[in-house]
N, C-alpha and C positions, 0 to 999 in steps of 0.2 A: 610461507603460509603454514599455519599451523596444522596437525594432523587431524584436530576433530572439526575445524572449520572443512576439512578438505573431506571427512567421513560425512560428514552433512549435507554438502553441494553434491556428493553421489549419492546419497539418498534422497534428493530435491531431484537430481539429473536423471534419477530413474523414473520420476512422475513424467516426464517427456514423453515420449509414447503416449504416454493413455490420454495425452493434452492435446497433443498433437491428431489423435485419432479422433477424439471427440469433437473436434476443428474440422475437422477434413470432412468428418462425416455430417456436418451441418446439424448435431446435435446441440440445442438449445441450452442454455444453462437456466437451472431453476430461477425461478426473481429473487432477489437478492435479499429478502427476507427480514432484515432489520429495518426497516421501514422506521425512521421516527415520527413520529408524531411533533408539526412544528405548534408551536405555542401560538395561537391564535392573533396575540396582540403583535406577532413580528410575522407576521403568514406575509405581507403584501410585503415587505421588502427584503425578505425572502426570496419572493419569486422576480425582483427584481434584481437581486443578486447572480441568481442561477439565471436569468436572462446573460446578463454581464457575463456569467463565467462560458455561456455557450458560444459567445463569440468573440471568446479570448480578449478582453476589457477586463483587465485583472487587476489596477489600479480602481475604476468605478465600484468593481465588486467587491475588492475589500474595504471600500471607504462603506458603501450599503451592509455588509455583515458588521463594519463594527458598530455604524450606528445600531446592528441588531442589535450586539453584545452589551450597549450603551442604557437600552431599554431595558437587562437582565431579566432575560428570560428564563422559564426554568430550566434543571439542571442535565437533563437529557439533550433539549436544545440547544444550550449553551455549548455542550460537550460538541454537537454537528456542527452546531457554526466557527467552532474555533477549527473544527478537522478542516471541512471546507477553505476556510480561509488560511488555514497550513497550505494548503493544495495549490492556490492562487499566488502566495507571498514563493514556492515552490517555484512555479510556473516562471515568478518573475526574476528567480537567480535569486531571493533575499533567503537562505539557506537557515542563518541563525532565528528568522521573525518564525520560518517555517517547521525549525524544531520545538522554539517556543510555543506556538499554537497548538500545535500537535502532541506534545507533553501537554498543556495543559487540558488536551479533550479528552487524552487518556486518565489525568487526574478525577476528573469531573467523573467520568464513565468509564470505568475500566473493562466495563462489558462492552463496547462498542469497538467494531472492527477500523472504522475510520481514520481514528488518531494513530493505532498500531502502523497501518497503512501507508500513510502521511508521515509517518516517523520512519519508518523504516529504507521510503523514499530519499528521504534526507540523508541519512546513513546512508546507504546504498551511493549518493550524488556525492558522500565526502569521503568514500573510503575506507568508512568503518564496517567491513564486511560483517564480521560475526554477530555485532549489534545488528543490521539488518536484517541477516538472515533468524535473528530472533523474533523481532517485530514481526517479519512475513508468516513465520510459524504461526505465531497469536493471534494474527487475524485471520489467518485461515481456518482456525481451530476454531475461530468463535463466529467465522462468516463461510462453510465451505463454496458456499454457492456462487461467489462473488467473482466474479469472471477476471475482473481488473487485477486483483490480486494476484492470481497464476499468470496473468501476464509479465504482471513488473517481476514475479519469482523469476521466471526464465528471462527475462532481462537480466536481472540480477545474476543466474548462472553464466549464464552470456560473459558477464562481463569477469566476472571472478574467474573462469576457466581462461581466460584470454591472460591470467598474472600468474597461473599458474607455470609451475615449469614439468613441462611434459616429457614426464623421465621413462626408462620402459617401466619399473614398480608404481608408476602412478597410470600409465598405460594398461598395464594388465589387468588392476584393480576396476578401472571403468571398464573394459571390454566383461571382465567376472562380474560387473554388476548389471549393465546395459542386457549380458544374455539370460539373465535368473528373471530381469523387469517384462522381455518378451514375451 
């Protein structure tokens, strides 16, 4: 593992605590603030989709999102429904349909935390740590409030601290960082 990958996951590993505290303490996270606005002419199968995706029918829900995509909606919506349906092709193990959706919601909207998200997921599912840990950056930067995001980060630490090889020099440095984040 690379050094600056590995200076990043303890700068990621030192928001722990204050994740973990804000959890413990039953502190609320703000709404999640990006709200889009769906385009009126896909609203109703829209809401049949997020029916679908709440009870993990993720086949049903990407056939209804792409009929949305089919209808081309405008270009904010467009940008949610391709993250969305990153999420769901995600869900179902199709890895490459879910980097494609999700590069294309970031094309569309590069202000939208979503597709970073969803991208970063995928990464994160195949391995390519340091690509993930960029996407996570980005949508945090551009969603802090977003709860799910700090989640799959410390997933993400989780899993990249489990490839590390924990030598005392790489021992030290988290114990020097762990007590300056206290």
């Amino acid at each position: 593992m690379n050094m600056n990958l590995l200076a990043r996951l303890i700068g990621l590993a030192s928001l722990l605590p204050a994740v973990i505290s804000a959890t413990a303490s039953g502190a609320a996270p703000p709404p999640h603030g990006q709200r889009i606005a769906i385009d009126p002419k896909v609203a109703s199968l829209v809401k049949q989709a997020a029916s679908a995706l709440k009870v993990e029918q993720y086949d049903l829900a990407i056939r209804y999102l792409t009929a949305v995509l089919a209808m081309k909606p405008e270009q904010n919506t467009a940008s949610a429904i391709y993250a969305w349906r990153a999420g769901a092709y995600g869900r179902k193990g199709e890895l490459n349909r879910a980097m494609d959706d999700a590069s294309e919601s970031i094309r569309l909207n590069p202000r939208s935390y979503r597709g970073y998200l969803e991208r970063g997921v995928v990464y994160r599912r195949t391995g390519r740590l340091d690509k993930a840990i960029s996407d996570y950056d980005t949508a945090v930067r551009l969603n802090p409030h977003f709860g799910r995001i700090y989640y799959d980060r410390v997933i993400f630490i989780l899993i990249a601290l489990s490839t590390i090889n924990r030598s005392p020099s790489w021992t030290r440095r988290w114990r020097t960082t762990m007590k300056r984040s206290a």
